[in-house]
C-alpha positions in Angstrom: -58.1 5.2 -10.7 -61.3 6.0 -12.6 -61.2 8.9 -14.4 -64.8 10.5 -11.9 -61.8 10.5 -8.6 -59.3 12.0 -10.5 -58.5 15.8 -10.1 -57.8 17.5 -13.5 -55.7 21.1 -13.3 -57.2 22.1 -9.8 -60.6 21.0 -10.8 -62.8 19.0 -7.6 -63.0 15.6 -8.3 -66.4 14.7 -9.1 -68.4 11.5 -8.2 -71.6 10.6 -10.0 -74.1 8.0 -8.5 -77.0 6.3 -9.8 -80.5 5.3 -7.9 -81.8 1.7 -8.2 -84.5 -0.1 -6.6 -83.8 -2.8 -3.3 -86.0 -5.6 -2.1 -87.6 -5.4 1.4 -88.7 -8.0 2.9 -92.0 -8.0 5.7 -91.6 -9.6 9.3 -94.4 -12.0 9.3 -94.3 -12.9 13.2 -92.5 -9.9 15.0 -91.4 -10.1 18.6 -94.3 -9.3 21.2 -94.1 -9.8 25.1 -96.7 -11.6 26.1 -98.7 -10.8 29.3 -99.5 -8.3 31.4 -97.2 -5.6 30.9 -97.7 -1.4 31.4 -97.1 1.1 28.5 -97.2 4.5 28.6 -98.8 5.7 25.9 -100.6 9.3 24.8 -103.9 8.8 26.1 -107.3 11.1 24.8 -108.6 12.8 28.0 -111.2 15.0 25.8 -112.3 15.6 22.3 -114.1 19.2 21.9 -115.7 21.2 18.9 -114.9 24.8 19.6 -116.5 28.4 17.9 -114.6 31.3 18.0 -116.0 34.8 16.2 -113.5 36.9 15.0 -114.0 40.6 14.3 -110.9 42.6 12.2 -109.5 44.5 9.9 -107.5 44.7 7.0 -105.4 47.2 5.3 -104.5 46.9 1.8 -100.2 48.5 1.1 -102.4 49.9 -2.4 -105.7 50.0 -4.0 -107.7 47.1 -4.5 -110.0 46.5 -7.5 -111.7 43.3 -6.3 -110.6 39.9 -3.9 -110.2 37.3 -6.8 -109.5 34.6 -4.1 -108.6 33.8 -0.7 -107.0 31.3 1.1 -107.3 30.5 5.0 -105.4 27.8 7.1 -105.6 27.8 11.0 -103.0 27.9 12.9 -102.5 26.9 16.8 -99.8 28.4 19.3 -101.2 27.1 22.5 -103.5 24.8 23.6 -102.8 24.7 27.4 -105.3 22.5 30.1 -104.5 24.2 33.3 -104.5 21.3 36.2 -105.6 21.1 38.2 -108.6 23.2 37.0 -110.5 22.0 33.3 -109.9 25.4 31.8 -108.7 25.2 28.7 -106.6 27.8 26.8 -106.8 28.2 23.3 -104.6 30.5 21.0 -104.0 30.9 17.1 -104.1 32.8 14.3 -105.7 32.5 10.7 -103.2 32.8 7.7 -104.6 34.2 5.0 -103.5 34.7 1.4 -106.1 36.8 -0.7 -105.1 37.1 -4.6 -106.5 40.9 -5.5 -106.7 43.0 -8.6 -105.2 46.2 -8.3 -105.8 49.1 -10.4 -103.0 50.0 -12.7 -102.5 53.1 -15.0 -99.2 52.2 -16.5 -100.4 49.8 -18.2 -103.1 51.6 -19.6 -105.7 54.7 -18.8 -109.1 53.5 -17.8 -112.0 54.8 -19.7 -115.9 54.3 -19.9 -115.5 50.4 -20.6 -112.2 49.3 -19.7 -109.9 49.0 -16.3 -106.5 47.3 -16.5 -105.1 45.9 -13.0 -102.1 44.0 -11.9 -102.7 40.5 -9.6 -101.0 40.9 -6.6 -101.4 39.1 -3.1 -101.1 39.9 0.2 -100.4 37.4 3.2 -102.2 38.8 6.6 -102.4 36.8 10.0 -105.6 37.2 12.1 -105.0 36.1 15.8 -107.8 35.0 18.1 -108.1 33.2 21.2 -110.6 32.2 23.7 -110.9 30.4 26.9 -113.1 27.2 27.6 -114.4 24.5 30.4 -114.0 20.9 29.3 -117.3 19.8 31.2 -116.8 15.8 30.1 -113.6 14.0 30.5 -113.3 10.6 28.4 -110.1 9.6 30.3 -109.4 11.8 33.7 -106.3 13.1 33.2 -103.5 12.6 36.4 -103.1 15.2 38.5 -99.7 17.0 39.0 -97.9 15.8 42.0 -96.9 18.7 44.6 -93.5 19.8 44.8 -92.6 20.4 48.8 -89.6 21.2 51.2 -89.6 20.7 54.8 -86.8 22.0 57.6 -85.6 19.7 60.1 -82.8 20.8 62.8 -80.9 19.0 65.6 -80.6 19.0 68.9 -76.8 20.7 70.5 -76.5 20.8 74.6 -74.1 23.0 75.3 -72.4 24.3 78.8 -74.1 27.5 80.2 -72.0 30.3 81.2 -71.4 31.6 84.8 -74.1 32.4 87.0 -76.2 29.3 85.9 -76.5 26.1 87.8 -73.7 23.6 86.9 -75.9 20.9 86.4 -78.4 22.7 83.6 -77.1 23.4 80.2 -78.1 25.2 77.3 -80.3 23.3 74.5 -81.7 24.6 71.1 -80.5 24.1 67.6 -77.6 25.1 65.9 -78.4 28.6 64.3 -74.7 28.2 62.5 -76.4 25.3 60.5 -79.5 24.4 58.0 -80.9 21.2 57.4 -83.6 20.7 54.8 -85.5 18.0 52.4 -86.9 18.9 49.1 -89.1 16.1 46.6 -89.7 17.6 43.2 -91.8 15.9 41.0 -92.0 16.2 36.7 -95.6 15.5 35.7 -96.8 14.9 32.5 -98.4 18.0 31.0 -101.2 17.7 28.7 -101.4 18.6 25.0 -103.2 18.7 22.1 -104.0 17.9 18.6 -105.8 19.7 16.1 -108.2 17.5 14.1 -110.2 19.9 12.0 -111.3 23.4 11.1 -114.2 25.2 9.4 -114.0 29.3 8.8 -117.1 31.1 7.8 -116.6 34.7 7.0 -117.6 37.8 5.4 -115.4 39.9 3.9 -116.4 43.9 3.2 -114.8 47.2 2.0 -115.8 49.8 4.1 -113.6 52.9 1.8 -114.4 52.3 -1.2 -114.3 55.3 -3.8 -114.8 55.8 -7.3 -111.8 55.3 -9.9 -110.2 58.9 -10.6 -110.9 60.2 -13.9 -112.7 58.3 -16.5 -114.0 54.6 -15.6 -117.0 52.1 -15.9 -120.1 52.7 -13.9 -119.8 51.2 -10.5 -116.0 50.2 -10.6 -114.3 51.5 -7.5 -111.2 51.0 -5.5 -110.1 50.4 -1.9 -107.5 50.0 1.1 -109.2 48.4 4.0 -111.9 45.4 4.7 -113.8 44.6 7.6 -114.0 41.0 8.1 -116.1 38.6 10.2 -115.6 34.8 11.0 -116.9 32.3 12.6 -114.1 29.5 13.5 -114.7 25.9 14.2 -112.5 23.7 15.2 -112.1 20.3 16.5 -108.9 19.6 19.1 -108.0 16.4 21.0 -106.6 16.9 24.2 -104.4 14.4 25.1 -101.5 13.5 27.9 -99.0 10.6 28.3 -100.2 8.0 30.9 -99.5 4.6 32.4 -102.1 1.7 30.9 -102.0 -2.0 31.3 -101.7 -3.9 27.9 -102.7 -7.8 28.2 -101.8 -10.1 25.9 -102.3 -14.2 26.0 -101.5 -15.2 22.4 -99.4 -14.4 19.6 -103.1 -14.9 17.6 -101.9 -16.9 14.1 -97.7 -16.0 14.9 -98.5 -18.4 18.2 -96.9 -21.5 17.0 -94.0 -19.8 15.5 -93.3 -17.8 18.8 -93.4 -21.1 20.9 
């Protein structure tokens, strides 16, 4: 036994591997049906460009000097076509990181010409949503099927009692019984992708005070901002569908496939 399996005093036995490089290979003439065959396959039912204004606060967990940077990424948690209407439900939020300076006296006491800060940053999400009509379909999108349930009941004769003529009898259905048939049906909802994003926005301090004590002119601090944005974004909305593929040839694989 190699001395990497064996176990020494209690120890775990331990196995060492090293990485090396392996040849591929590509299929030049891989197998396709040829024909007419059907595929179900995501297919694009719209492509819109939407613009969404957002209006919101901020509050800072401590003084802020200045914003050195901030960075914004969209985020989508629904994106819902309602069929059988074209309305179209949109919700996300915006991450953002913003990188600020923030005043600190520890490290040392500000004076006429000088203001030490620490670099913090602070990670806020800004939710919006909105609501919209797709007006143009590139690909209708398939309707959802119905789900439905019907009764049925059968027909019981049965003897009437005393009093009645011998040769009538009692008919109706049986009220000790119930007959029904149900159809469900699971249609394919539709979905989307997003594509791209734009934010424009305008970021202000609306509390912001004077340093304490001794500072430069016109350095201030403060806890909340008021910002406004203006969101594009471009989503595909999409939903899995039945097509017909055709296919005559292999194209240069032909001869091969014969």
């Amino acid at each position: 036994m190699s001395d990497s399996h064996k176990e020494h005093n209690g120890h775990d036995c331990l196995v060492t591997t090293k990485n090396c490089d392996c040849e591929s290979h590509s299929h030049q003439h891989p197998h396709v049906c040829i024909g007419k065959i059907v595929a179900k396959v995501p297919v694009v039912l719209a492509e819109l460009s939407l613009q969404i204004n957002v209006d919101a606060f901020i509050k800072f967990p401590e003084p802020v000097l200045e914003i050195k940077d901030i960075k914004k990424q969209i985020k989508l948690t629904q994106c819902r076509l309602l069929l059988p209407t074209n309305k179209l439900f949109v919700k996300g939020f915006v991450r953002k990181n913003i990188q600020y300076a923030s005043p600190c006296m520890e490290i040392e006491p500000s004076t006429e010409k000088t203001v030490a800060s620490d670099i913090h940053s602070f990670t806020a999400d800004i939710p919006f949503q909105c609501i919209t009509e797709i007006k143009h379909f590139l690909t209708k999108p398939v309707m959802p099927e119905t789900n439905h349930r019907c009764e049925f009941d059968f027909l019981i004769s049965k003897p009437l009692p005393s009093g009645h003529p011998e040769k009538d009898e009692f008919q109706s259905s049986d009220l000790s019984q119930f007959h029904q048939e149900s159809t469900q049906f699971y249609n394919e909802l539709p979905f989307c992708e997003l594509v791209s994003s734009k934010i424009i926005e305008w970021d202000e301090a609306i509390d912001r005070k004077p340093l304490p004590n001794c500072s430069p002119v016109g350095e201030g601090y403060f806890t909340t901002v008021e910002e406004k944005m203006v969101i594009d974004i471009c989503i595909k909305v999409l939903q899995k569908q039945q097509v017909r593929v055709t296919s005559t040839t292999n194209d240069d694989c032909c001869d091969h496939c014969d």
